[in-house]
N, C-alpha and C positions, 0 to 999 in steps of 0.2 A: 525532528522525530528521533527516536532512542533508535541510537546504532545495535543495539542487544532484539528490538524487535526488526528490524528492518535485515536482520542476518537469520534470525530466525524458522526453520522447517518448515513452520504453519504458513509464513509468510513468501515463503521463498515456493514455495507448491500453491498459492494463489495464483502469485504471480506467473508462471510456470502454463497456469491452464488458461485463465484468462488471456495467453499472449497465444497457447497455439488454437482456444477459439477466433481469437480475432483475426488471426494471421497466421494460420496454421494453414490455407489455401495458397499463400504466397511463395512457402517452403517448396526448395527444390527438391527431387524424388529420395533421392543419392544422401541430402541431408535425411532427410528422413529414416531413410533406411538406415543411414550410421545412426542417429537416435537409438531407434529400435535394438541394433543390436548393441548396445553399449546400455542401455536399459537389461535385454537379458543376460547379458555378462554379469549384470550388477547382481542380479537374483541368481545368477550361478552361484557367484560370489556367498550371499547371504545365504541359500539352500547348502553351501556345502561346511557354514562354522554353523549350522542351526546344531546339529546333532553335539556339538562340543557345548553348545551353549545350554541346548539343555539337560546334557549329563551335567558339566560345574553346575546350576543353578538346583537340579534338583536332588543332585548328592549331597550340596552342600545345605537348602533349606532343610532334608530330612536328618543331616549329621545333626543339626542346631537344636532339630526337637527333638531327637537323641528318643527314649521312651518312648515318644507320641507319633513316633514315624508310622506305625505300625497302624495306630489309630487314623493317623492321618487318611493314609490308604484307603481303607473301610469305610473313610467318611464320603472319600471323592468316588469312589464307582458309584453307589448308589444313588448320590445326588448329581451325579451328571445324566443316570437314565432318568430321576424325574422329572429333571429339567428338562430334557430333551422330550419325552411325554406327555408335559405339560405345556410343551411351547407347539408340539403338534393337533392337540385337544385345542386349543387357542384360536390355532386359525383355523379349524373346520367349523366351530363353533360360528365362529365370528365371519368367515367368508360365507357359509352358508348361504344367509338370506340373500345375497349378493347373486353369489355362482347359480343356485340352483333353480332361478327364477329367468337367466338369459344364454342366449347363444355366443358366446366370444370366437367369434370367427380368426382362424391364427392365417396369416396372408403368408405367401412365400418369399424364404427367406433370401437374397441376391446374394453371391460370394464370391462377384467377379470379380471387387478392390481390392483385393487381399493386400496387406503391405508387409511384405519381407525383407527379415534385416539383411546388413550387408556383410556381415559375416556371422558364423556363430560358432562360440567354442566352450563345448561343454566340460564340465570337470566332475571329476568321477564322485562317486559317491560312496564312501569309504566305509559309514556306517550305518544304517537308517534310522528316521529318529523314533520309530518305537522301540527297535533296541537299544538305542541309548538311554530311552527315558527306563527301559526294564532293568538293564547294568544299572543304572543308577540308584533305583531301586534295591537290586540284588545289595550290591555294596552297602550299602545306609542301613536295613534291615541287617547283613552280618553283624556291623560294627554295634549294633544293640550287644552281641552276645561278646564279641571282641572286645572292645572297649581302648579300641588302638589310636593310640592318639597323632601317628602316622595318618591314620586316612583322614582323618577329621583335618590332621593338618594341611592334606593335598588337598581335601574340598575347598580348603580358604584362602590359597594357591591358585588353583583351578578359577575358582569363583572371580577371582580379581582379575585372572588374563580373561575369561568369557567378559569381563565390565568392561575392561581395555580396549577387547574388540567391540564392544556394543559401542563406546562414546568416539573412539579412535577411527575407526572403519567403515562398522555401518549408517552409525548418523551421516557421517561427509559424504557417502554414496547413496544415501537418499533421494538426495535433488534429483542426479543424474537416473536414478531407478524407474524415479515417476515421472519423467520428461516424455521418453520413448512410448510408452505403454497410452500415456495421454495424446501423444499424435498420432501412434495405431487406432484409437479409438475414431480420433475425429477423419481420418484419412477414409476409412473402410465405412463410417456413416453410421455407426451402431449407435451411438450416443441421439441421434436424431431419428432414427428407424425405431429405438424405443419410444421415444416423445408421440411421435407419430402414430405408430400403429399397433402399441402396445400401452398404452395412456392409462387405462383405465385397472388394467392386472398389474403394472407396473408399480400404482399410484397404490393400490390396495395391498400388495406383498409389503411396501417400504411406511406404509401408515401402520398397520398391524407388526410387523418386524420392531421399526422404532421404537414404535408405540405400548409398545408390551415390555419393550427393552427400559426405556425409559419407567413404566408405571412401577414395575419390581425392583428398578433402583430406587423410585421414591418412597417405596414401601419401606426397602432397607434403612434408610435414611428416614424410617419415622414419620414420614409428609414431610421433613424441611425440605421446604422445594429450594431455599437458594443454595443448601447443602446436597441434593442430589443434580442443581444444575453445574456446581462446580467440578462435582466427580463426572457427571456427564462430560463436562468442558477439559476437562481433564484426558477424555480418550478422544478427545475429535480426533488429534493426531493420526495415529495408530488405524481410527475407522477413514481415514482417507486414505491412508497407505492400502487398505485393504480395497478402496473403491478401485483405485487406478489399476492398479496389480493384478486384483483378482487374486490373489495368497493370501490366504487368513495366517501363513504360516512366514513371510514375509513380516507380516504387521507382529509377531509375538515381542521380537526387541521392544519395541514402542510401548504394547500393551503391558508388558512387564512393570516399566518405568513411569508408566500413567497409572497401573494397580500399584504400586509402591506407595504413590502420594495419597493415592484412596482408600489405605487400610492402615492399620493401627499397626500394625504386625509386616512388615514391608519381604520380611523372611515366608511369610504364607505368597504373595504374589509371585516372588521367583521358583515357587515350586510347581501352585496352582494354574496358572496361566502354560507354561509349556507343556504340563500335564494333562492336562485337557482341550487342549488346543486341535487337535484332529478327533476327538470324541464328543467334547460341546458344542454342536453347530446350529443355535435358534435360529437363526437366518435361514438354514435351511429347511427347517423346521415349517416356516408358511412358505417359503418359495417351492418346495418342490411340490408341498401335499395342492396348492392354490394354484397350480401351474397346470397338473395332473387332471384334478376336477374341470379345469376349463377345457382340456383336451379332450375331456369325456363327454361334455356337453358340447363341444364343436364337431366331434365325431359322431353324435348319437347316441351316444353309451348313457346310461342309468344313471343319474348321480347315486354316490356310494353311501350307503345307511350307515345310522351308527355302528351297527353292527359288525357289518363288514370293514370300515375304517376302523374302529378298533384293532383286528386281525395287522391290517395295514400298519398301524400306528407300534404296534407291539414290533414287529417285523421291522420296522423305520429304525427305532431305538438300538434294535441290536447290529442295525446294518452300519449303524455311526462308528461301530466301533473298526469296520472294514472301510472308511471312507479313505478318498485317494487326496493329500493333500495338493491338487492341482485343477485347474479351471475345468470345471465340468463334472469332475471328479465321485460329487454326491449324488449326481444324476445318473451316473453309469452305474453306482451301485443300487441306486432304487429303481433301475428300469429292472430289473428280474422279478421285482415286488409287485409292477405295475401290471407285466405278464401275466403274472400266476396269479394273480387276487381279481386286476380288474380289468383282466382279457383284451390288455392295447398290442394293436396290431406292430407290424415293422414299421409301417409309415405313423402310426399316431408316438411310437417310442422315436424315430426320426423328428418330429417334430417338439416331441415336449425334452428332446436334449437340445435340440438347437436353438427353441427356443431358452430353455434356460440357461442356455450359453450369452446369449444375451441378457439375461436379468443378472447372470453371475456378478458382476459390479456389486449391485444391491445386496444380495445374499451373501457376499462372502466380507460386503464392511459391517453386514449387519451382525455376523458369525464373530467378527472380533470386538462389535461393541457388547456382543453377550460374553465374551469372555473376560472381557472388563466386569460388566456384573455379578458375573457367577464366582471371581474370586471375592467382591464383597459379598456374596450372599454363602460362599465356603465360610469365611472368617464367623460370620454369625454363629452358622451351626457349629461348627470349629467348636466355639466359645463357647456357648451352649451346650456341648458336651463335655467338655474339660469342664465346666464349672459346676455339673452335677456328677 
């Protein structure tokens, strides 16, 4: 067998899960817990070069289009709220017939196995990454008026130490990232508590997520299905970093370098992908609204009219832009939404976090296989407007 695949990420994270399903009851406590904590050391690690990586990547993509920086801009806010809009219309539409015909009883939830690593040490956080992506920003838009061939020259400086670190650093801490995070899972039972007793909402968030994720890339791609299953094939990567982790903002390296291969313009994906990266959340898009409704109809509550889901949906879009790039994160900002529009108590917002804490897997690989899409669905319109 070819030694290039058998070293391989994809390969080496099969093997990886398939050893702690099988054997993952035989690990002593103590290994586990060092797993764990050298798994989150690993994503200390990655959460604290993210913000360098995405100032070089998207100083340097917007120095390159020099003029269209500006354009560039105007293209992504607007088409990151229809996406986000359109992927919440999606699943109301579509979970409807499902949700608002049965009772989905949510059982309660056990959190006696908790598995805690064995040490943890966190490293500070020097600059957040929406103001790096705004610096970034700031600078690219000057040098429109400047014209310094200094900054242009530091972005392609810059640009090359964030690659260094991307091929150097974070790929070889990969393995070890999603080792720990995959024996937390199977240690504490969530992987099997979802099988079990969430089967059914589970199977319908990750059918519709994919599903809509998938249909808009083969859109993009014209129908060639074995051209939109290649660009598919293309992010598994990255959407399995996103499974195990639960960081959409973890998986961005990966989706970077899978959006490169999948667009013509590989200078649009270093910009597009960390740019949007905590504003573009499809995954969240039917997990939280499809999670929300079955809480309403377990609890009693009215399933929600067009009408009023609209209010919700409009409210969703803008809440994206406050979303916390950490497990749970989009649920804590849509529980205010839930309060004030569709009157969930403490205990039904108690449950529809917890439970989305457990779906969180699905929604947050599902958030980076849409970011994989949404930079070829930028490049379209990109294109489309430069060429009129």
């Amino acid at each position: 067998m070819n030694v290039k695949f058998l070293t391989s990420l994809p390969f080496l994270l099969a093997v990886m899960v398939l050893t702690v399903v099988f054997f993952g009851n035989g690990f002593p406590l103590l290994f586990k817990e060092i797993a764990l904590a050298i798994s989150i050391l690993c994503k200390e690690i990655i959460i604290f070069l993210l913000p360098l990586i995405i100032f070089s990547f998207v100083l340097y993509g917007l120095t390159e289009l020099q003029s269209e920086s500006v354009k560039v801009v105007a293209i992504l806010l607007p088409l990151v709220c229809l996406s986000n809009f359109a992927g919440f219309w999606t699943s109301y539409l579509l979970a409807t017939p499902v949700l608002s015909h049965s009772a989905l009883k949510i059982t309660e939830i056990s959190r006696n196995n908790i598995l805690m690593p064995a040490f943890e040490l966190h490293l500070p956080t020097i600059i957040k990454n929406d103001w790096a992506l705004l610096s970034a920003i700031i600078v690219a838009f000057s040098n429109n008026f400047l014209k310094s061939c200094y900054i242009t020259l530091f972005g392609k400086v810059l640009n090359r130490f964030a690659n260094f670190l991307l091929k150097r650093v974070i790929c070889r801490i990969l393995p070890f990232f999603v080792f720990g995070f995959v024996i937390k899972m199977q240690h504490e039972g969530s992987l099997n508590l979802i099988i079990k007793d969430y089967s059914v909402i589970l199977f319908l968030v990750a059918v519709l997520a994919y599903g809509y994720i998938a249909f808009v890339s083969l859109v993009l791609c014209k129908f060639n299905v074995r051209e939109a299953f290649t660009k598919c094939k293309n992010l598994f990567e990255s959407v399995f970093i996103g499974l195990v982790s639960m960081s959409s903002a973890a998986a961005i390296p990966s989706t970077i370098a899978a959006s490169e291969k999948n667009l013509e313009n590989p200078k649009i994906a270093r910009f597009v992908v960390p740019a949007a990266a905590n504003m573009h959340l499809l995954g969240d898009c039917f997990a939280i609204p499809i999670i929300a409704c079955a809480m309403m109809m377990s609890f009693g509550s009215h399933y929600p009219t067009p009408s009023e889901y609209l209010i919700i949906s409009i409210k969703g879009v803008i809440a994206k832009f406050a979303a916390a790039g950490i497990p749970g994160g989009s649920a804590l900002v849509f529980a205010p939404i839930l309060i004030d529009n569709c009157g969930f108590s403490t205990e039904m917002i108690t449950a529809f976090i917890t439970v989305y804490l457990l779906f969180d897997p699905i929604a947050t690989s599902s958030n980076v296989f849409g970011h994989g899409m949404f930079a070829m669905l930028f490049e379209k319109v990109y294109n489309l407007v430069k060429k009129r």
